[in-house]
N, C-alpha and C positions, 0 to 999 in steps of 0.2 A: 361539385367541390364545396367543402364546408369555409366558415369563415367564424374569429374568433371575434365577439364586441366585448370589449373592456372599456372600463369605466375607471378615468383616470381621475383622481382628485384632490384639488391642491389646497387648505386652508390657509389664508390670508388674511392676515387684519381681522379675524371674526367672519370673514366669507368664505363659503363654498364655492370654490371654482372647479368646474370641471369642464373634460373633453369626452365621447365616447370615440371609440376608436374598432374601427372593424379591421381585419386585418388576416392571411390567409393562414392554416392553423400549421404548413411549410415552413414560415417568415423564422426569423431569429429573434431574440430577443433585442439582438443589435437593430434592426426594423422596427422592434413596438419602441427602442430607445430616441431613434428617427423622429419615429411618429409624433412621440410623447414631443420633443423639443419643435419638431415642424408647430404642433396644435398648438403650442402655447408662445410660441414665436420666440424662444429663448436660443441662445449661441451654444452650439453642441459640441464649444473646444473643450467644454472641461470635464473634468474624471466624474465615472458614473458608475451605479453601481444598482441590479436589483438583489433582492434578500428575497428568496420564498418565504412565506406568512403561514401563521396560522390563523385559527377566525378571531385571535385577542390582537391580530398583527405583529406579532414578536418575532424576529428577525430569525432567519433560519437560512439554509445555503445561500452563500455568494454567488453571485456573476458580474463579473469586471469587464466592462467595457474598453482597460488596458489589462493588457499580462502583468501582473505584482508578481507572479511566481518565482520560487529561488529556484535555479536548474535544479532537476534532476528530481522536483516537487510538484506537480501540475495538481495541487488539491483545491486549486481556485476555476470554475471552468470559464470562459469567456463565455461574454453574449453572441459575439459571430458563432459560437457554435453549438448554442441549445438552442433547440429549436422549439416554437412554442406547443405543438403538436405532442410534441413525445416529454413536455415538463406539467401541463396540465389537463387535471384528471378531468373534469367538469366544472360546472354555474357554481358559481362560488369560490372558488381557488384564488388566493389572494399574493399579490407579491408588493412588495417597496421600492420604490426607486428613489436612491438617494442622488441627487446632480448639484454639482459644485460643493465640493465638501468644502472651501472656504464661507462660502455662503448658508449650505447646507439647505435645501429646496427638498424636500420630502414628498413626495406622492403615494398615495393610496391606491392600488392597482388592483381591481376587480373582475374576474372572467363573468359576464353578468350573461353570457347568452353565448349558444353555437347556430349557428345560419346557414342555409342555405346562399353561396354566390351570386351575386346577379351580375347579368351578363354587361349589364352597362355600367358597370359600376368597374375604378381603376384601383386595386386593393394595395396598400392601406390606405384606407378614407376617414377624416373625419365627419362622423356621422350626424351629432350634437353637441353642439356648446351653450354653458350657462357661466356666465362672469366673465367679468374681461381681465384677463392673463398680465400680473403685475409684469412689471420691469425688472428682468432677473438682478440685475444689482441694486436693486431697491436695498435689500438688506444690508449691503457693503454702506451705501450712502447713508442711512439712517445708524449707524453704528459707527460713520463719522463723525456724523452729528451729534452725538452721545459726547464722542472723545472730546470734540472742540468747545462744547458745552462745560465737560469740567475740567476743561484747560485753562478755560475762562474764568472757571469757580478757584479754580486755583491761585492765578494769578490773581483776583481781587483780593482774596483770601492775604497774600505774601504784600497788596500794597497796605493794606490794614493792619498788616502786624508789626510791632517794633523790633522784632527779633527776625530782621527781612536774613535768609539763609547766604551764607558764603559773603559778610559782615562780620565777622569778626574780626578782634584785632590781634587776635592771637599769632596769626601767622603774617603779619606786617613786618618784621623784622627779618624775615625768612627771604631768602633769596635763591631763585631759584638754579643762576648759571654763576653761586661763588663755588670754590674747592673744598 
């Protein structure tokens, strides 16, 4: 039995993280989606998505890890049902994995080798890891951080100014429950 190693990788802050991942050339894509979130220790509730690649990476067929389809449309195929076997040709063959599109976590997905099975081995395995696996909502809290930062900018901003908003006197005579 053959086995497929991919070569998952995620840039971070200016680092290279990755996982390699073996995995049976049978599996689904729904499996190497497993894999992918098992290896990096990230929560696999939310929407995911690979794109076939070309060698510049540039996004080419979908597979949705939930059905989007509008009946009677099946032009999206799911991950439970392509199987990696019969979607890639050889070493080299590249796909995207996009996870949490709120966050939006991008992986670089590489066919880097076909193998022979070994017998001791429970497939999918992680084979090698380099970098330690942020915190997937790193990017949610850092983009809080951001917001509270110039909420902050803001308010000093409004004690500093003499023209503080919703100060006027214009609508002082106004009432709001006369007839």
């Amino acid at each position: 039995m053959s086995i497929y190693r991919f070569r998952v990788l995620l840039q971070h802050e200016n680092e290279d993280i990755f996982r390699d991942i073996d995995i049976e050339l049978s599996d689904t894509f729904q499996e190497l989606h497993n894999s992918i979130q098992e290896a990096f220790e990230f929560d696999s509730s939310q929407m995911a998505s690979f794109y076939l690649s070309d060698d510049d990476w540039e996004k080419g067929e979908e597979l949705t890890l939930f059905d989007m389809n509008e009946p009677g449309n099946e032009d999206i195929r799911m991950m439970n049902e392509a199987v990696l076997g019969k979607t890639f040709s050889g070493e080299g063959d590249k796909v995207l994995y996009v996870f949490d599109f709120m966050n939006i976590w991008t992986f670089h997905v590489e066919l880097v080798q076909e193998l022979k099975a070994s017998k001791n081995v429970s497939y999918p395995a992680v084979v090698n890891f380099v970098g330690t696996a942020p915190n997937q909502y790193s990017k949610a809290a850092a983009m809080q951080n951001e917001e509270k930062s110039l909420l902050e900018g803001l308010r000093e901003a409004d004690k500093q100014s003499d023209d503080l908003p919703f100060q006027d006197d214009i609508f002082e005579d106004f009432d709001d429950f006369s007839q």
